[in-house]
C-alpha positions as CSV (number, residue, x, y, z in Angstrom):
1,X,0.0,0.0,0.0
2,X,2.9,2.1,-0.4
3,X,2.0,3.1,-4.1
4,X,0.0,6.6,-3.6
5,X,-1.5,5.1,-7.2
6,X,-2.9,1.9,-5.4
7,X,-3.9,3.7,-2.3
8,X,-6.1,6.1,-4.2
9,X,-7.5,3.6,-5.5
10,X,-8.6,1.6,-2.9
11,X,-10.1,4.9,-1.2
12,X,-11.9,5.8,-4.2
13,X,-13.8,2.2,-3.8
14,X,-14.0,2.3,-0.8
15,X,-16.2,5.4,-0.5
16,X,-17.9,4.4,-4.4
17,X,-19.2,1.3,-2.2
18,X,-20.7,3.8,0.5
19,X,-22.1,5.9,-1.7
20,X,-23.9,2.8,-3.7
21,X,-25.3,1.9,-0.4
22,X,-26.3,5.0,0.5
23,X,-28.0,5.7,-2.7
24,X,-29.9,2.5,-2.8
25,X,-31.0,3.3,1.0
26,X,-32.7,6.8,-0.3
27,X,-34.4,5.3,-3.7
28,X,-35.8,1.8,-1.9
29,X,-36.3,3.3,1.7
30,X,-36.7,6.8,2.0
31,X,-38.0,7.1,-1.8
32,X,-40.7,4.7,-0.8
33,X,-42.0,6.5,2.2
34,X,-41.9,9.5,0.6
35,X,-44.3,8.4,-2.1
36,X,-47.0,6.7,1.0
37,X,-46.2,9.6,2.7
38,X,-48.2,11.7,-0.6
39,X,-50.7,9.5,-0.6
40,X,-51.5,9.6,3.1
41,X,-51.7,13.0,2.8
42,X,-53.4,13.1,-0.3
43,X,-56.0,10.7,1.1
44,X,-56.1,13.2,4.5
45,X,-57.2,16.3,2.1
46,X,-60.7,14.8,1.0
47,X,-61.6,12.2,3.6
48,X,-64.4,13.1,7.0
49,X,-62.7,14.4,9.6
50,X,-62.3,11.5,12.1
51,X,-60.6,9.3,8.8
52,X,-58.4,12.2,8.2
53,X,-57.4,12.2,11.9
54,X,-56.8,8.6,11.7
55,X,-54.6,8.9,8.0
56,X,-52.7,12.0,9.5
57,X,-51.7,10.1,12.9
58,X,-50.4,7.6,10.8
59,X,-48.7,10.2,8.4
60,X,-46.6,11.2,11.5
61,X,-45.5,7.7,12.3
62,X,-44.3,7.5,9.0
63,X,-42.4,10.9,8.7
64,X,-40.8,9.6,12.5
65,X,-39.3,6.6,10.4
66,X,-38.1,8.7,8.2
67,X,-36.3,10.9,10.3
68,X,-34.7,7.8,11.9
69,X,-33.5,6.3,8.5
70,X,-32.1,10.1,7.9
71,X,-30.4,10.1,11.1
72,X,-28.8,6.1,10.1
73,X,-27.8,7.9,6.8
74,X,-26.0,10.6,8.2
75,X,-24.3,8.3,10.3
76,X,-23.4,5.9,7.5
77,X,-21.6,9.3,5.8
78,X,-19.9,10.5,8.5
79,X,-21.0,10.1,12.4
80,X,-20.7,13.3,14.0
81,X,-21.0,11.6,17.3
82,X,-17.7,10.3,16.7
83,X,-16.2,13.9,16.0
84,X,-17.6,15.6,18.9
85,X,-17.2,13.4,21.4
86,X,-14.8,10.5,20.6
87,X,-14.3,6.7,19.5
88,X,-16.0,5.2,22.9
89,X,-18.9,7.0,23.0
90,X,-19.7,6.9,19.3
91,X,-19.0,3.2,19.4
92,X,-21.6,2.4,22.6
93,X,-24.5,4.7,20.3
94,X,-23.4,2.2,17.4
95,X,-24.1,-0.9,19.6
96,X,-27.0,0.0,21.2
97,X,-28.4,1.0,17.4
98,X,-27.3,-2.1,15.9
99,X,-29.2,-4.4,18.6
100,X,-32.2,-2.6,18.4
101,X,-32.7,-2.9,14.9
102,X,-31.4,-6.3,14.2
103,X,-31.4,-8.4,17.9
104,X,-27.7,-8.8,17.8
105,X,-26.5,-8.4,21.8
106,X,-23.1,-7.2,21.5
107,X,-20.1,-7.7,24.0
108,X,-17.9,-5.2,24.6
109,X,-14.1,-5.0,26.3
110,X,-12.4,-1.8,25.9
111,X,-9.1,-0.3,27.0
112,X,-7.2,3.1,26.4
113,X,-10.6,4.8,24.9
114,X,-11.1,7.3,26.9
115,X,-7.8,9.3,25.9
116,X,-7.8,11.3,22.9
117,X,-7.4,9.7,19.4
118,X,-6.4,11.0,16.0
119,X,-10.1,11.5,14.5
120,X,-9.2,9.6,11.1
121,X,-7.5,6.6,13.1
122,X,-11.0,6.9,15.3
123,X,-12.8,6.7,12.2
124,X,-11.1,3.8,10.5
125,X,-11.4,1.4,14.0
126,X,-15.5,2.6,13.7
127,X,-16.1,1.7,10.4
128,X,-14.2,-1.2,10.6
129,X,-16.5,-2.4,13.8
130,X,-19.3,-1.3,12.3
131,X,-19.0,-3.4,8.9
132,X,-18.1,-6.6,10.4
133,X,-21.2,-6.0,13.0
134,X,-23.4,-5.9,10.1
135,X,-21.6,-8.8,8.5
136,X,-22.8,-10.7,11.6
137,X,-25.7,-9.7,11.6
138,X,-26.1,-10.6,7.8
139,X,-24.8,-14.0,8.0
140,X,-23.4,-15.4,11.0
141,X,-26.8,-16.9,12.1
142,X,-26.3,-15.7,16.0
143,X,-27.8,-13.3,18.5
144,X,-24.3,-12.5,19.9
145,X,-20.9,-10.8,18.7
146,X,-17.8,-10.2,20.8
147,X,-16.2,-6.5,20.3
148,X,-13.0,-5.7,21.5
149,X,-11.1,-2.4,20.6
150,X,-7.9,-1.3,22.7
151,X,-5.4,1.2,22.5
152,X,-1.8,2.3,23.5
153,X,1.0,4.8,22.2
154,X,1.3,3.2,19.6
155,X,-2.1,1.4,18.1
156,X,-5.4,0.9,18.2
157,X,-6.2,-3.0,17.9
158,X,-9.3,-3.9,16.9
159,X,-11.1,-7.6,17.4
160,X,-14.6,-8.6,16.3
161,X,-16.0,-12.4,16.6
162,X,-19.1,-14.7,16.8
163,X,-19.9,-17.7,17.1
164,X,-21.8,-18.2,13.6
165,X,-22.1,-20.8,11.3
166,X,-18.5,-19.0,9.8
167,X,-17.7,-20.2,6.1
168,X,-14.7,-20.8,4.0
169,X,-12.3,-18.2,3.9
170,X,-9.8,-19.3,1.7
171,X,-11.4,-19.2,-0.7
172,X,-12.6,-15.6,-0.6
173,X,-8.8,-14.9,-0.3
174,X,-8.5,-13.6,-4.4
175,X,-11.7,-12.1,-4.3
176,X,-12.9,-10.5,-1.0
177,X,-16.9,-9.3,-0.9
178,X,-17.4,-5.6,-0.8
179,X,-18.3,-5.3,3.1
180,X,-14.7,-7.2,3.6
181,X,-12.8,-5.5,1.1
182,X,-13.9,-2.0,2.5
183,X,-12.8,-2.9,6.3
184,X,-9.0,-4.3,4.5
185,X,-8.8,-1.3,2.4
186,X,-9.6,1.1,5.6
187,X,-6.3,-0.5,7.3
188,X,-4.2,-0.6,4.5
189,X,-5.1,2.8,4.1
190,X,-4.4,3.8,7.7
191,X,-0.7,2.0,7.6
192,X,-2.6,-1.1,9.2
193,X,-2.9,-4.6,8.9
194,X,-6.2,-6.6,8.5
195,X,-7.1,-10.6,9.0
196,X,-10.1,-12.4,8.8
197,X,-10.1,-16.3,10.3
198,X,-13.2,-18.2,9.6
199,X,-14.3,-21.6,9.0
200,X,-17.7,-23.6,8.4
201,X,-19.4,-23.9,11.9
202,X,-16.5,-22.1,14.1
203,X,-17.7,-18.7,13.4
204,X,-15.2,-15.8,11.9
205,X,-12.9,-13.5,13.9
206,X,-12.0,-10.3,12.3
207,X,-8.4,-8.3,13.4
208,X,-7.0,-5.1,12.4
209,X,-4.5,-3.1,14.4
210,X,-4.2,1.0,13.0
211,X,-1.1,2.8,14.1
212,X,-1.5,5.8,15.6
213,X,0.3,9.4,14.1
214,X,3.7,9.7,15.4
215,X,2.3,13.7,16.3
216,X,-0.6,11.6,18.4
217,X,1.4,9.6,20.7
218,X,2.8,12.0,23.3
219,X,-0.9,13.4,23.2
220,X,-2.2,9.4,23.8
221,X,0.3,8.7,26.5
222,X,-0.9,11.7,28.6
């Protein structure tokens, strides 16, 4: 990852893949409620006034799930909970998120969070936690994922496992999905390293260790 060339280019899929995602979320999810949501409203404008009582309360349920899925997008572009307040706190918001929408109990073990860390490096670790959550959540087949994110002078190590039905990883070796690609490229990127262990029925474990800025590490060790 030396080559600025190859670097560039692993950044410029990286966020292509985001903004695909994105972009599907607003045409399938938000597009769709948008177009009830006229409808409701429609219906509201030449219905008795107990029906259009009834069509506008659930007109405001509706617009309440949309401001959620805005609130998910905005997080999914950049979470701003993360540059106000740090990687801890931004993480905690991401768990208790994540199991509410998809019943996944997370574990957490942290270390050396609550100093101050490089907001880039803070990013990378989030991002990387929050794609293999949803990896999990996608296809491990489990209610429970282990998190563990630690840091000293020098790094911040990052581990993320379950105890899923796993699959074979060898042979994804030449040709990772996009989800795993995105979370190798953000630590190759960052000067890191990145490993993923998984095997039919013994679930998948997920590493990457991000070194911090040599300007940072007088700052973390305070």
């Amino acid at each position: 990852m030396d080559d600025p060339l190859s670097t560039a280019r692993v950044l410029v899929e990286i966020q292509e893949g985001e903004r695909r995602v994105i972009a599907r979320e607003l045409h399938d999810r938000l597009g769709q409620s948008l177009a009830v949501l006229k409808l409701l409203l429609g219906d509201a404008l030449i219905s008795s006034p107990d029906k259009a009582r009834y069509t506008l309360g659930e007109a405001q349920s509706l617009i309440n799930e949309m401001m959620s899925l805005a609130r998910e997008l905005s997080l999914e572009l950049r979470p701003k909970m993360l540059d106000d307040l740090g990687l801890l706190p931004a993480l905690l918001y991401l768990f208790e998120s994540f199991t509410t929408r998809t019943h996944v109990a997370v574990r957490f073990e942290h270390q050396g969070l609550h100093k101050k860390i490089p907001p880039e490096t803070g990013l990378a670790a989030y991002r990387i936690v929050k794609e293999a959550l949803e990896n999990v959540a996608a296809h491990a087949g489990t209610a429970e994922a282990g998190v563990r994110v630690w840091s000293d002078r020098w790094i911040i190590s990052v581990r993320i496992e379950d105890g899923g039905c796993g699959f074979e990883a060898d042979k994804l070796a030449e040709s990772w999905p996009t989800g795993i690609s995105g979370m190798r490229g953000r630590a190759l990127i960052a000067g890191g390293r990145f490993s993923l262990s998984s095997a039919p029925g013994a679930g998948t474990v997920v590493t990457a260790e991000l070194p911090l800025p040599v300007r940072s590490r007088k700052v973390i060790e305070e």
